[in-house]
C-alpha positions in Angstrom: 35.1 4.1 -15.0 31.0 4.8 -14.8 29.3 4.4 -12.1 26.8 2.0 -11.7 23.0 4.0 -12.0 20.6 3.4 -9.6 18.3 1.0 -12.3 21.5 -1.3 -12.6 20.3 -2.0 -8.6 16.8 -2.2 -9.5 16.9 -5.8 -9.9 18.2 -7.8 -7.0 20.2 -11.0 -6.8 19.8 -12.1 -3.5 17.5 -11.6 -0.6 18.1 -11.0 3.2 16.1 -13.2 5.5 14.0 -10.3 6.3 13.5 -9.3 3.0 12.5 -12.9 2.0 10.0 -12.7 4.5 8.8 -9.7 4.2 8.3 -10.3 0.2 6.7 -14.3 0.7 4.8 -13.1 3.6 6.4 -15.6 5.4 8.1 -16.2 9.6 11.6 -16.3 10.2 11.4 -19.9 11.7 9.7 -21.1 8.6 12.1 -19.1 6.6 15.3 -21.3 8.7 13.7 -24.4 8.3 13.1 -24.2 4.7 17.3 -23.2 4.8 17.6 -25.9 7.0 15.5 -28.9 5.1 17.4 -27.6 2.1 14.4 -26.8 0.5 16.2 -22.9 0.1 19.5 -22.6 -0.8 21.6 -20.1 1.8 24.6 -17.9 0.8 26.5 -16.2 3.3 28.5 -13.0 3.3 30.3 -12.8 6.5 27.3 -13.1 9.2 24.5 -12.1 6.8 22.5 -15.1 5.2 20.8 -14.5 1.7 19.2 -16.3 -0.6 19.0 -16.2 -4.2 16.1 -14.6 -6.1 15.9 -17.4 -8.7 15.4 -19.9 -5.4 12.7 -17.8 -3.9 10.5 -17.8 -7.1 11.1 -21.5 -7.8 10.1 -21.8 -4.1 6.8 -20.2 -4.4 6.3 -21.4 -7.9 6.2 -25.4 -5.9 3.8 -24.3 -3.8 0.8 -22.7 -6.8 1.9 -26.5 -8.1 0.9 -28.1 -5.1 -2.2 -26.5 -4.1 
C-alpha cells in the first residue's frame, strides 16, 4: 500500500476554527456566530469543530455579492 505524498495533503478539506480565522481574517466570536446563525456549516471530530472548505469560500464569495 503507498503512502499518501505530502501534495495529496496540499489541498485541504476542512478548516479548524483558528485556521478559518486566521485565513478570512476573521474573530472567533464572529466565527461561532456565523456556526451558530447557521450561516457555516460545523463538523465535529470528537471536541475539534471544522468546517468545510467549500462553505468557507461560498461564505466569502456572499459577502463580494453583497458589497
Amino acid at each position: 500500500m503507498d503512502m499518501p505524498t505530502k501534495a495529496s495533503f496540499e489541498q485541504k478539506r476542512a478548516l479548524s476554527v483558528s485556521e478559518f480565522c486566521a485565513t478570512y481574517n476573521v474573530s472567533r466570536s464572529k466565527t461561532f456566530r456565523l456556526l451558530a446563525d447557521g450561516t457555516l456549516t460545523r463538523l465535529k471530530l470528537g471536541t475539534k469543530t471544522l468546517i468545510r472548505v467549500e462553505d468557507a469560500e461560498a461564505w466569502f464569495r456572499s459577502l463580494e455579492e453583497a458589497a
